[in-house]
C-alpha positions as CSV (number, residue, x, y, z in Angstrom):
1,X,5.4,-24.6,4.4
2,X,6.1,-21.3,6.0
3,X,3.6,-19.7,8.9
4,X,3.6,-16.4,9.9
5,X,1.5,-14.8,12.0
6,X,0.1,-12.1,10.2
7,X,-0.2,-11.4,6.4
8,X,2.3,-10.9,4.5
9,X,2.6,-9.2,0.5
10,X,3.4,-11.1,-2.9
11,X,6.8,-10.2,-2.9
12,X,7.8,-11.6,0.7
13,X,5.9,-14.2,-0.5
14,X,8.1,-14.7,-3.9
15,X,11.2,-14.5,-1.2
16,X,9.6,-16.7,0.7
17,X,9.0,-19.5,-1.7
18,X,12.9,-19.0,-3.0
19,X,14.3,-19.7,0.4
20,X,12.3,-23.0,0.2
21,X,14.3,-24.3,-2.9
22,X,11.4,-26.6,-4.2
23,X,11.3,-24.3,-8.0
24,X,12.5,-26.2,-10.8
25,X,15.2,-25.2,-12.7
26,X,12.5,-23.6,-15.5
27,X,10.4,-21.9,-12.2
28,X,13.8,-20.4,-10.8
29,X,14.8,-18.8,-14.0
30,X,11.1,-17.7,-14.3
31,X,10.8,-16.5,-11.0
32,X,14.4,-14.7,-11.8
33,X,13.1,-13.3,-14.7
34,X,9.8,-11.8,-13.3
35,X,11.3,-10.5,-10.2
36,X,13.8,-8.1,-11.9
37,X,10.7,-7.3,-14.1
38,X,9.1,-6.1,-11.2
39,X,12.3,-3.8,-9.9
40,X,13.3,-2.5,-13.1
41,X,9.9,-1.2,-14.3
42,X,7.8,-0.9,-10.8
43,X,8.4,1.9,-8.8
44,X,10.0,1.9,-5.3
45,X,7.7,3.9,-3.2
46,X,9.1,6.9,-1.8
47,X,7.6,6.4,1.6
48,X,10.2,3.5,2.1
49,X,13.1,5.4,1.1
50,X,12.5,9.1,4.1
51,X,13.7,8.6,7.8
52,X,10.8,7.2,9.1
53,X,10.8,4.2,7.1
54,X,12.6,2.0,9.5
55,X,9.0,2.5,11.6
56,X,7.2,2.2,9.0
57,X,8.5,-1.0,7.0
58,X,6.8,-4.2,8.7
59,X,2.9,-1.8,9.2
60,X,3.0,-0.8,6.2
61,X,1.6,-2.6,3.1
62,X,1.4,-2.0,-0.7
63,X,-1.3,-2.4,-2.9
64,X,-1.9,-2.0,-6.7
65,X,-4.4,0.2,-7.7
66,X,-7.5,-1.8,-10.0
67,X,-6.8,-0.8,-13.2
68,X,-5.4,-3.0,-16.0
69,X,-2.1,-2.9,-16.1
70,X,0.8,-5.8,-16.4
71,X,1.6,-5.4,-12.7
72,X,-1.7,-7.2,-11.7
73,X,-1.7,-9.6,-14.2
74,X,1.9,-11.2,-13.4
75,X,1.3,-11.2,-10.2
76,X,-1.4,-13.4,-10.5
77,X,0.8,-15.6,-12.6
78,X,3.2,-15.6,-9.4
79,X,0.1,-16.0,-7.1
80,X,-0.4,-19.5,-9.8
81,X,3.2,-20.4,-8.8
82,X,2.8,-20.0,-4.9
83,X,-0.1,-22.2,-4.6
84,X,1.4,-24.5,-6.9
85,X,3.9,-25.0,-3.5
86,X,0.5,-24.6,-1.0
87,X,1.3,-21.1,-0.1
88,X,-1.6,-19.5,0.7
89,X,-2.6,-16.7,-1.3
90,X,-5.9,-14.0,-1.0
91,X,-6.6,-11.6,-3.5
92,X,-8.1,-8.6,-1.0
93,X,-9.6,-5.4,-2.5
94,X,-10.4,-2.5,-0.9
95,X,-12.0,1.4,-1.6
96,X,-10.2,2.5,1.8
97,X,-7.3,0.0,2.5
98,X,-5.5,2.6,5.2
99,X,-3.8,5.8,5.9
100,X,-2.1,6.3,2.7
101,X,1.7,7.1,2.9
102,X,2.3,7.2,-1.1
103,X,0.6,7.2,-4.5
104,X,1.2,6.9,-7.9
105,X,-0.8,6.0,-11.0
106,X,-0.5,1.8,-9.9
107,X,-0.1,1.7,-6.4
108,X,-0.3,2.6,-2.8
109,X,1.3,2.7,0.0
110,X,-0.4,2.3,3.3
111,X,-1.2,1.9,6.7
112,X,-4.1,-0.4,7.0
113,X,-7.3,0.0,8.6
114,X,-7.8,-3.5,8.9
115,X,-6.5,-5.0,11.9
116,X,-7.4,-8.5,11.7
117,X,-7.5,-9.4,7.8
118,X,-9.5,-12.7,8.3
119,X,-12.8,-10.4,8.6
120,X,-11.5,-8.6,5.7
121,X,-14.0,-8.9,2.9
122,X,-12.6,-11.2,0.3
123,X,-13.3,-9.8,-3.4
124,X,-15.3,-7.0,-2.7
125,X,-16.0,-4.3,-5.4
126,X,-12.8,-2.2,-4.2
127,X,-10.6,0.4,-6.5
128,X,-6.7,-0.9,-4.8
129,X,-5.9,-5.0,-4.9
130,X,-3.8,-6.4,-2.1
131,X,-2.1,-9.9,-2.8
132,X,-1.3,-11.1,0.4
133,X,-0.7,-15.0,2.0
């Protein structure tokens, strides 16, 4: 298992568990599958693409926005697959996550308020959802 010294977001997490090479065959192609999912219908914040994002890339995190969409809901079926391989995984949510850097109408991009996310308040009644491990 990986450690890391601070928290980390689903998808580092997804690379993560794909540098590990414990998938089977079925999980890899799954895993294949709902990462280019993610790239070819979520968008790439802005905020990573200006000239400050080289400061800004490891502070700041992104987080969907609560409202039903597909987004949330598969991630949670790649949270299911992490802790299948004991990666750690917390859902955190949030009605002020952090300075926020970018927006649209499923996610934000931000840097956090929370310094120390082990005081964070685990499933509070927040409006933004962080998956982090």
């Amino acid at each position: 298992m990986f450690a890391y010294s601070c928290r980390k977001g689903i998808f580092a997490a997804m690379g993560d568990l794909k540098r590990m090479g414990v998938m089977t065959e079925e999980e890899h192609q799954w895993y294949v599958s709902t990462a280019a999912w993610f790239n070819e219908n979520l968008n790439n914040p802005t905020c990573f693409n200006e000239p400050v994002a080289e400061q800004i890339r490891f502070s700041a995190k992104s987080w969907f926005l609560n409202v039903p969409s597909p987004y949330l809901s598969k991630s949670l079926q790649v949270v299911d697959l992490l802790r299948k391989y004991g990666i750690e995984v917390y859902m955190l949510e949030s009605t002020d996550p952090g300075e926020v850097l970018y927006r649209d109408d499923l996610q934000i991009v931000v840097i956090s308020l929370i310094i120390d996310l082990s005081f964070f308040l685990l499933r509070s009644h927040g409006q933004s959802v962080m998956i982090v491990y």
